[in-house]
C-alpha positions in Angstrom: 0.0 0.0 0.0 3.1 2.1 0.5 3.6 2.8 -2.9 0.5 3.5 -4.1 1.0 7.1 -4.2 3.9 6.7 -6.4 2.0 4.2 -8.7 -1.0 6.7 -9.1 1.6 9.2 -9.7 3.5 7.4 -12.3 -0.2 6.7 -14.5 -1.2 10.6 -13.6 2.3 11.3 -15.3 1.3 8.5 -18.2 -1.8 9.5 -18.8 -0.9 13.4 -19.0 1.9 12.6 -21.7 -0.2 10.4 -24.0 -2.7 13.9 -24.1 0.2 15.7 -25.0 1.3 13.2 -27.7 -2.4 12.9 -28.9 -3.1 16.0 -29.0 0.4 16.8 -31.5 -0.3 14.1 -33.4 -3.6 15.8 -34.2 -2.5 18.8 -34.6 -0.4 17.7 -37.6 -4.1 18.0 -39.3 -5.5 21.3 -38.4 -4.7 24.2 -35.9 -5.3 24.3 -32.1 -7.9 26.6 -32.3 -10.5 24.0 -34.2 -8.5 20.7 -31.4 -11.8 19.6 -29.1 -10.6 18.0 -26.0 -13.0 14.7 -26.9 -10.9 14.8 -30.0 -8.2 14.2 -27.4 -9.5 11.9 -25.1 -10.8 9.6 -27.6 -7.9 9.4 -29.0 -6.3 8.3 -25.9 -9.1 6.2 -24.9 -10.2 8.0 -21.5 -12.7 10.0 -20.7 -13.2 13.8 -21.4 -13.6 14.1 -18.0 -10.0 12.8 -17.5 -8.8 15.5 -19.5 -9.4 18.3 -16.5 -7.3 16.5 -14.6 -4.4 17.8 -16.1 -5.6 20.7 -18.2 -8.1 23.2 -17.6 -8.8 23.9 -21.6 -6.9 22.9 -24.7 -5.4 26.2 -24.6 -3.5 25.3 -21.4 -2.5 22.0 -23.2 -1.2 23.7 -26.0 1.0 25.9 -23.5 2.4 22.5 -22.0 3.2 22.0 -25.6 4.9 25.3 -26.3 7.0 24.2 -22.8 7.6 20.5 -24.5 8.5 22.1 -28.1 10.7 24.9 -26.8 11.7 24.3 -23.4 14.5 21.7 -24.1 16.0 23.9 -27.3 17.6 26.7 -24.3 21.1 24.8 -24.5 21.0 24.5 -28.0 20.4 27.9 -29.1 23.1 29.1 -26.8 26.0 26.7 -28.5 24.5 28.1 -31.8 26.2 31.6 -31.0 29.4 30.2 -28.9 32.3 32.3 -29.6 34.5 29.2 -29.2 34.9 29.1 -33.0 35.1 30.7 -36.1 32.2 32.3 -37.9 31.9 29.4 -41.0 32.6 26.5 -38.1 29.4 28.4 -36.4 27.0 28.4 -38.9 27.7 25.0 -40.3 27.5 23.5 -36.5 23.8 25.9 -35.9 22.9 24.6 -39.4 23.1 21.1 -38.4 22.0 21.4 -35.0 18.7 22.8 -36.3 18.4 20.3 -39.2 18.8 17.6 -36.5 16.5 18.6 -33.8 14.0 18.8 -37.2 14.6 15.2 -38.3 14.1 14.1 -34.9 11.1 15.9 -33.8 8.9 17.5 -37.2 5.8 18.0 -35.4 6.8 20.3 -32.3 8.7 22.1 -35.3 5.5 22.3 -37.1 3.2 23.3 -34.3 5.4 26.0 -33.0 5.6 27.7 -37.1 1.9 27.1 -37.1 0.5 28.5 -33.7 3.2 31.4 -33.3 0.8 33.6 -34.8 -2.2 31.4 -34.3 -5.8 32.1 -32.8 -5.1 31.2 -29.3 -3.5 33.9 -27.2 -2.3 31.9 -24.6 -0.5 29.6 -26.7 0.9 32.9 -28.8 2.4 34.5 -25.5 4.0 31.5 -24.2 6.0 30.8 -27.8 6.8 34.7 -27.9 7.7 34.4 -24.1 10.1 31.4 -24.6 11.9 33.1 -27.8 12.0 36.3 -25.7 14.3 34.0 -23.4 16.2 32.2 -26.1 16.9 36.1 -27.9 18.3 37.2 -23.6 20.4 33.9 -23.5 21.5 34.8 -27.5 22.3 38.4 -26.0 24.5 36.7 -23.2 26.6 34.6 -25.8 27.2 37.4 -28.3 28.1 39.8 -25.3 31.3 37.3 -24.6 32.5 37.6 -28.4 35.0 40.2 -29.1 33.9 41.1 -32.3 30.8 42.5 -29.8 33.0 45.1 -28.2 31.8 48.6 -27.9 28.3 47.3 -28.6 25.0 48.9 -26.7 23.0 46.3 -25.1 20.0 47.5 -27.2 22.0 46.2 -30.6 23.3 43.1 -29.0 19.4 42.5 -28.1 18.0 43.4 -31.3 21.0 40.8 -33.3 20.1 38.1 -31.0 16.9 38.9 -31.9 17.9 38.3 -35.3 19.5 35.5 -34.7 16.3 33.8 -33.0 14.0 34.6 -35.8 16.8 32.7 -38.1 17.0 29.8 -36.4 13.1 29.4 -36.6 13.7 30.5 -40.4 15.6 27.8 -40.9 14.0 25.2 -38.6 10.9 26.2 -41.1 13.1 25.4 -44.3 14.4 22.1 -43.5 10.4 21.2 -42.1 9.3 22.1 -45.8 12.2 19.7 -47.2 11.5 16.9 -44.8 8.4 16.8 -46.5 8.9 17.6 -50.2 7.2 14.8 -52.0 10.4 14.9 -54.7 13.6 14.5 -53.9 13.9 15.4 -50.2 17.5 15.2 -49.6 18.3 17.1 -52.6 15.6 20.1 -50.8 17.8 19.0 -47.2 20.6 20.0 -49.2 19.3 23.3 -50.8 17.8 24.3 -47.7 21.2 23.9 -45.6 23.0 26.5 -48.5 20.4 28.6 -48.2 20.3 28.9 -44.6 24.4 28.9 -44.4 24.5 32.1 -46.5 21.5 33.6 -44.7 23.7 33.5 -41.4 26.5 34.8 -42.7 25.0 37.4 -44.3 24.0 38.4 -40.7 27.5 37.7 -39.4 29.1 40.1 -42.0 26.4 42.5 -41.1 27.8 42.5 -38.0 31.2 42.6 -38.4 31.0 46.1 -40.0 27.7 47.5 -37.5 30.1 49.7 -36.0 32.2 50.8 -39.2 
């Protein structure tokens, strides 16, 4: 009897994750805004009542997705911008990293492009509120790079800022060519080039801000 706190704790946990993962899955379809939490439950085979016991509304389940999506990427982003190599080595390691985490997880990539500027405000505040983090942690980086010296903290916020809204630029090219109907790799391929020269464009910007 001693651990059946812990065992209803472990199904609560369960049962909240497979809403999540039902509820992303259907959302590959359609927007959050038309999701109806029986949508969600039947899916997962429980009843909608079930769903208030971890959600108030599918507006506060598509927050816990914005936290699921985003959350994780904080360590990521940061080595993006690490001044602990050249600008080329950079790109090409932030290219990859971004094509990876896009491979490996399309439909938080795909939610996140599709509800930043969705119907449900909740759900908009949190993504702008996690990429308002991810631009101050960009802001942190940049500030340790020489090349940032005699910068005001206002530019260093608004080229992290630039640097942010790349990343989900390019997170949203290599979506499209995972699912190009013809020759994906060959689209994998076109969108790393074109997302190499965009950041160096914004790297040679940079370099001459000050001039």
């Amino acid at each position: 009897m001693s651990h059946t706190p812990g065992v209803r704790q472990a199904q609560k946990r369960k049962t909240r994750q497979a809403l999540l993962d039902a509820a992303l899955g259907l959302l590959e379809e359609q927007s959050l805004s038309s999701l109806g939490l029986r949508e969600v439950t039947r899916a997962v085979g429980v009843a909608p009542t079930a769903f208030y016991r971890h959600f108030r509304s599918t507006a506060d389940l598509g927050v816990a997705l914005v936290e699921e999506a985003l959350g994780s990427l904080h360590p990521m982003i940061r080595t993006t911008v690490s001044p602990t190599e050249d600008s080329d080595e950079r790109i090409a390691r932030a290219v990859e990293l971004i094509a990876g985490h896009v491979a490996a997880h399309p439909a938080h990539v795909r939610f996140i492009a599709r509800e930043r500027h969705g119907g449900v405000q909740p759900v908009r505040e949190a993504i702008r509120e996690q990429l308002a983090r991810f631009a101050e942690e960009v802001k942190a980086e940049l500030a340790k790079d020489a090349v940032s010296a005699g910068w005001s903290d206002a530019d260093l916020r608004m080229l992290a800022g630039l640097y942010v809204d790349q990343m989900l630029i390019t997170a949203s090219l290599f979506l499209e060519a995972l699912e190009a109907v013809e020759a994906p790799e060959e689209e994998r391929r076109r969108a790393a080039r074109t997302a190499a020269r965009q950041l160096r464009l914004i790297s040679i910007g940079r370099a001459h801000w000050l001039d």
